[in-house]
N, CA, C and O of each residue as an XYZ file, in Angstrom:
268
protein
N     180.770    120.729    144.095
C     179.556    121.367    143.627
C     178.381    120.435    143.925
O     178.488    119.239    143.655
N     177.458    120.843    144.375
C     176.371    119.927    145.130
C     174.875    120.597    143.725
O     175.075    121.531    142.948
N     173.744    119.906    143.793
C     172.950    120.317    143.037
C     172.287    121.218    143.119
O     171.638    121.658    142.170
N     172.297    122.051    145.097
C     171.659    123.159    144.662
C     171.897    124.536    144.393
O     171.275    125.567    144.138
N     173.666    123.902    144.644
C     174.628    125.536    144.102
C     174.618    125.249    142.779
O     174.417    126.326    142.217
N     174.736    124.296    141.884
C     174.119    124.010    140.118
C     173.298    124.871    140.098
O     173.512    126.016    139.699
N     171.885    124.304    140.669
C     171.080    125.197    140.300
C     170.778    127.011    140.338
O     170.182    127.858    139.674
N     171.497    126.927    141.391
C     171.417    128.755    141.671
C     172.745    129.305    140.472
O     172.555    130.175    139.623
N     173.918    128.635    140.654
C     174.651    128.734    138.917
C     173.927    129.324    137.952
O     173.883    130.471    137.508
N     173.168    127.962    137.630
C     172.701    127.706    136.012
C     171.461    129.144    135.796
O     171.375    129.941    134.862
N     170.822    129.059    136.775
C     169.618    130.021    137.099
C     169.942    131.288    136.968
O     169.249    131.954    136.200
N     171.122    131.975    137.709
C     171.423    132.966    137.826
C     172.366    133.159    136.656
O     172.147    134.326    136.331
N     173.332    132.658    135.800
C     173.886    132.950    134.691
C     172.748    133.180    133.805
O     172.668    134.290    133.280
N     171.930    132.375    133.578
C     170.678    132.437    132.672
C     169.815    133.667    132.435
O     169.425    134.171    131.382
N     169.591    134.074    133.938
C     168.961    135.575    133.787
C     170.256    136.506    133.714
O     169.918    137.584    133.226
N     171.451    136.482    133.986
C     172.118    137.521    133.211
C     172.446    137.863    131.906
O     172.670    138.942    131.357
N     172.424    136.715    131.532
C     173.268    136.731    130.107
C     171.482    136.894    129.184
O     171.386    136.925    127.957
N     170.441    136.964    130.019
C     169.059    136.945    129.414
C     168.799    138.614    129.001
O     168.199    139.232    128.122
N     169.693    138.947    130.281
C     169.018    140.725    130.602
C     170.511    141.178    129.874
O     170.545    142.253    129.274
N     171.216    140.688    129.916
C     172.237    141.405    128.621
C     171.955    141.542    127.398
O     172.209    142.531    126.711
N     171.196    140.158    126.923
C     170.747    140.577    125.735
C     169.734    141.420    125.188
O     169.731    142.252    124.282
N     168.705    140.897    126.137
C     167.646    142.464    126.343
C     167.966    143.556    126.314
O     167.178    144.401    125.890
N     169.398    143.949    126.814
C     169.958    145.563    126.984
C     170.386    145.323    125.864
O     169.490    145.652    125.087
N     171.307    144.908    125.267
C     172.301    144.857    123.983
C     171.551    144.294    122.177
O     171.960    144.703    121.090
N     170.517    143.385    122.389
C     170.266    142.980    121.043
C     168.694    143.213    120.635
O     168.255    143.591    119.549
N     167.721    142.753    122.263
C     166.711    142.670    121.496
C     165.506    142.813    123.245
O     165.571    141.970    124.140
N     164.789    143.749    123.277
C     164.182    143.452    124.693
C     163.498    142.795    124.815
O     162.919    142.885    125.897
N     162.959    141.499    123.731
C     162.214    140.485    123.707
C     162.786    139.263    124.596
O     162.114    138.306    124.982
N     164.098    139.473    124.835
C     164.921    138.237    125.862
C     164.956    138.198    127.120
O     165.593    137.521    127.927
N     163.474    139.768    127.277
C     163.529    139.608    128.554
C     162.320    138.311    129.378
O     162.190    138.107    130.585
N     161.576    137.610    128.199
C     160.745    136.902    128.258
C     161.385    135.436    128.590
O     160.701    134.484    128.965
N     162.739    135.397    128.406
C     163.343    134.241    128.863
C     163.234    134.685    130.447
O     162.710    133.800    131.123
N     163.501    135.512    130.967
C     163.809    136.192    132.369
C     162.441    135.597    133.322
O     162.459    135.040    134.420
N     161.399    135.919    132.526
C     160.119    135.810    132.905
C     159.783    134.084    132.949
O     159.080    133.520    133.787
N     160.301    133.629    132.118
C     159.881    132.049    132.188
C     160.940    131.103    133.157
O     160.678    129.961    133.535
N     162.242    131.886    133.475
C     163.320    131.110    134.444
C     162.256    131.088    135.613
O     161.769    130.044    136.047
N     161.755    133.149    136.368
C     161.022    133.188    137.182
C     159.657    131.984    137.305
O     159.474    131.263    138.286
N     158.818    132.001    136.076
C     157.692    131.433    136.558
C     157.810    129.717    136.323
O     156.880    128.927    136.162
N     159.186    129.455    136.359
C     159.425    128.123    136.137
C     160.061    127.520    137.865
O     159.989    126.417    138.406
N     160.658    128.830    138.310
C     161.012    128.426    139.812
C     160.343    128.675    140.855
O     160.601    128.345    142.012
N     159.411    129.306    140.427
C     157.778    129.303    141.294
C     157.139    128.060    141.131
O     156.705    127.475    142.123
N     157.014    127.526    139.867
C     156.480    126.425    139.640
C     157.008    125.226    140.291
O     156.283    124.403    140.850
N     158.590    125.118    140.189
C     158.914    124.523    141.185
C     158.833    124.198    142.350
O     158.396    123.122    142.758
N     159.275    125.160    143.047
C     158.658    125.373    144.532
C     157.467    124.668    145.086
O     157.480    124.045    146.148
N     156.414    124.808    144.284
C     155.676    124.317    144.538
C     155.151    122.509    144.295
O     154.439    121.724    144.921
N     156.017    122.458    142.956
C     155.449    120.793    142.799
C     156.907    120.021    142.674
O     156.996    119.162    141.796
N     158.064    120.292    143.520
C     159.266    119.717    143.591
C     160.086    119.631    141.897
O     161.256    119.846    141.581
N     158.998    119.263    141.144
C     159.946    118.774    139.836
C     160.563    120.096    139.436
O     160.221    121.239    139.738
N     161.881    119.514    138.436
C     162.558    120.108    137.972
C     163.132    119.806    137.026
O     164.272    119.730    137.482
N     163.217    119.532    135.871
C     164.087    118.564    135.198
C     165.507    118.946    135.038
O     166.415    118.117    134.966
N     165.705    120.512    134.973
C     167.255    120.710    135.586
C     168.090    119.901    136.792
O     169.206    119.383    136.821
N     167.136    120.027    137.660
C     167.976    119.011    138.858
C     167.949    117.723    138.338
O     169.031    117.136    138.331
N     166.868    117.073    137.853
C     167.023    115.460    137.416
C     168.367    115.544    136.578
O     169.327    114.863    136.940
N     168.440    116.218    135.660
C     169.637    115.883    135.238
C     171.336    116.330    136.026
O     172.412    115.868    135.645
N     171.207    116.983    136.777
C     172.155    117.683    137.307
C     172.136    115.926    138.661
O     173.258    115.634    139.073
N     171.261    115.247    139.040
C     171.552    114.311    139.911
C     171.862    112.787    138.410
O     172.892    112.121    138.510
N     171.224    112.597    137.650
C     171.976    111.749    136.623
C     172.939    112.063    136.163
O     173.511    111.223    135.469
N     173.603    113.497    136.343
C     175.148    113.656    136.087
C     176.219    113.150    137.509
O     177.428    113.213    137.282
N     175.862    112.757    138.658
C     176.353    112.482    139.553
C     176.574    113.036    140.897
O     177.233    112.565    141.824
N     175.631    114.554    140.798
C     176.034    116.201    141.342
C     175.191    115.185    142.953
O     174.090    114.634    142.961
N     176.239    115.270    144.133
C     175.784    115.310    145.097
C     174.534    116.332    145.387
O     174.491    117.425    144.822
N     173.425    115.864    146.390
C     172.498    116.800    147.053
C     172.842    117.102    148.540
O     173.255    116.227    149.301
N     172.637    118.437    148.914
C     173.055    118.444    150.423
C     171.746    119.504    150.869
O     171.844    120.704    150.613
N     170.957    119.144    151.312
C     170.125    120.219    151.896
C     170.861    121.648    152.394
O     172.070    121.839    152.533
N     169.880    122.486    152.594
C     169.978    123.677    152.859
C     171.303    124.680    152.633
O     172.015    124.387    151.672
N     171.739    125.980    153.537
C     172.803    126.698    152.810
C     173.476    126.222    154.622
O     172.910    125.720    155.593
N     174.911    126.690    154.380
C     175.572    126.676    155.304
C     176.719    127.606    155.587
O     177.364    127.492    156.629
């Protein structure tokens, strides 16, 4: 597992289990949905992440791009 299949993991479980709860408990969880999005825009643009910092202080190899 390299850090940027972590991240597409962690990201993509996050908005499911976000929009499940939205369907199932409460449609206010869809505002988690909205902040994963405007948090990986944010990224994009200014590299940081503190998910990846920790996902590379856990030991998670980096490998550029997909293959």
């Amino acid at each position: 597992m390299t850090v940027e299949r972590a991240i597409l993991l962690t990201v993509g479980g996050l908005i499911i289990v976000s929009v499940l709860l939205a369907v199932t408990v409460n449609i206010n969880w869809l505002w988690l949905t909205g902040l994963l999005g405007a948090h990986l825009v944010q990224a994009s643009f200014t590299g940081m992440c503190p998910v990846v910092m920790m996902f590379k202080r856990m030991g998670l190899p980096s490998k550029p791009g997909f293959t």
